[in-house]
C-alpha positions as CSV (number, residue, x, y, z in Angstrom):
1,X,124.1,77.8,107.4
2,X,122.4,78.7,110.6
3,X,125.4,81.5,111.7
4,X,124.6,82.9,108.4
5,X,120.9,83.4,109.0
6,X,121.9,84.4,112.8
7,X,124.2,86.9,111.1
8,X,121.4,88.5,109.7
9,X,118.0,87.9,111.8
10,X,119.9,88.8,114.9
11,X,120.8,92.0,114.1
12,X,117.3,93.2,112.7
13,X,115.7,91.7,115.8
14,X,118.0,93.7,117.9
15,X,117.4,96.5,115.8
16,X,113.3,96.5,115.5
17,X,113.4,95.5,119.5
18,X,115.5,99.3,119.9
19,X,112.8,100.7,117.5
20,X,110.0,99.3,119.4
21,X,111.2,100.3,123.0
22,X,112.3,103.6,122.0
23,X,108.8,104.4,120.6
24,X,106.7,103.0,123.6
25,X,109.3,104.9,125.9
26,X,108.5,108.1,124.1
27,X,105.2,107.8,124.3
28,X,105.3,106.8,128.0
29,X,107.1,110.0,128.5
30,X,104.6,111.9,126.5
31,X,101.8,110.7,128.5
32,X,103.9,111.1,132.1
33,X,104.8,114.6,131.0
34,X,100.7,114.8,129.9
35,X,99.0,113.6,133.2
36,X,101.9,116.1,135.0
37,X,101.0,119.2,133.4
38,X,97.3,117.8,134.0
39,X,97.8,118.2,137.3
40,X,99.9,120.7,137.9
41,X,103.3,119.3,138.9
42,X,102.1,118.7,142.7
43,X,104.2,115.7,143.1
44,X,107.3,115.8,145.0
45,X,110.3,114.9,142.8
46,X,110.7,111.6,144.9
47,X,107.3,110.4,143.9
48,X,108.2,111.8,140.1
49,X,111.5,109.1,140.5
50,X,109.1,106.3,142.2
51,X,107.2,106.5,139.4
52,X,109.9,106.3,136.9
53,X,111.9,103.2,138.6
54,X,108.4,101.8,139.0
55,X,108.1,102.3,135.0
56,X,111.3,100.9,134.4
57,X,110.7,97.8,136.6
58,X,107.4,97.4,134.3
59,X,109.4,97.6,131.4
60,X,112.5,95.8,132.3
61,X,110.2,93.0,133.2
62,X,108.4,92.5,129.8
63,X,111.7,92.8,127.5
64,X,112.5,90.1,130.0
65,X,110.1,88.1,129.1
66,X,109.8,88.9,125.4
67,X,113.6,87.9,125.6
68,X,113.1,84.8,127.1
69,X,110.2,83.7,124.8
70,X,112.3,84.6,121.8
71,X,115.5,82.9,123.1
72,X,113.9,79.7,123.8
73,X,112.3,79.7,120.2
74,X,115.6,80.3,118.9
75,X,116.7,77.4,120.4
76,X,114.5,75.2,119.6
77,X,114.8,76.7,116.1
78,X,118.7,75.9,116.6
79,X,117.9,72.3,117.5
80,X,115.3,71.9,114.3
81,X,117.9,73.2,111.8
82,X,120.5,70.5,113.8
83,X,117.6,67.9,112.8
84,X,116.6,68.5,109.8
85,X,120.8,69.2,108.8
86,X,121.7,65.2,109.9
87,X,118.3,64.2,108.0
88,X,119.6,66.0,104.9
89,X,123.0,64.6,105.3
90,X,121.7,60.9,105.8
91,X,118.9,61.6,102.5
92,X,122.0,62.9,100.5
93,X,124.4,59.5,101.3
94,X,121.3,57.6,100.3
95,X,121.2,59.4,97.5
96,X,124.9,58.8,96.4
97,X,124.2,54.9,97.4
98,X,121.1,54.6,94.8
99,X,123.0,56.8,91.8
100,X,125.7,54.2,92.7
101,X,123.4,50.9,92.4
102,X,121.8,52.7,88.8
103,X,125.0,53.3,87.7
104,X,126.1,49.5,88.1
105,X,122.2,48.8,86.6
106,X,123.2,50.9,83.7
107,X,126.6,48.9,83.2
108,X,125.2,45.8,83.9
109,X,122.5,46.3,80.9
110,X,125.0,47.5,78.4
111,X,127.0,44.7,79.2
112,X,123.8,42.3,78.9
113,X,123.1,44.4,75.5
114,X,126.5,43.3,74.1
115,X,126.9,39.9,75.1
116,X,122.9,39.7,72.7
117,X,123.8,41.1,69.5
């Protein structure tokens, strides 16, 4: 059960994350490009690439974390559906055990109902 909703939330949670990074990376280049023509292109192309890696570093670090928050509620997602898998399993053999006992119940009254008339 829980590969099958893997099989589907992971890929659209892969998917939205590319939406979302490609967006704020366009509009991070948007505003660089901006603030450059703003100024008139007076930095060197060093700085320009300082700035970028800085950028990325920024970046790199906050997917990092996003990643990490969201893998560690998977996980404890994982281990809830484990829980609540062995509770269904132990509510479904009790289940079999009482249909069992009403069964015998059932017989035991018809018999009783027999041996009456």
């Amino acid at each position: 059960m829980k590969e099958g909703v893997l099989n589907i939330v992971l890929p659209l949670f892969t998917g939205g994350i590319s939406w979302i990074a490609t967006r704020w990376w366009e509009r991070r280049k948007f505003k660089a490009e901006a603030v450059s023509a703003e100024r008139g292109n007076d930095r060197s192309e060093i700085e320009n690439y300082k700035l970028i890696a800085t950028e990325w570093r920024e970046a790199a670090q906050k997917w990092k974390d996003l990643v990490d928050e969201y893998q560690t509620k998977l996980i404890d997602n994982s281990h809830r559906i484990d829980e609540l898998s062995s509770k269904l399993s132990a509510t479904t053999r009790e289940l079999s055990l009482v249909k069992g006992q009403l069964t015998k119940a059932q017989n035991r009254i018809k018999e009783l109902e027999k041996h009456n008339l």
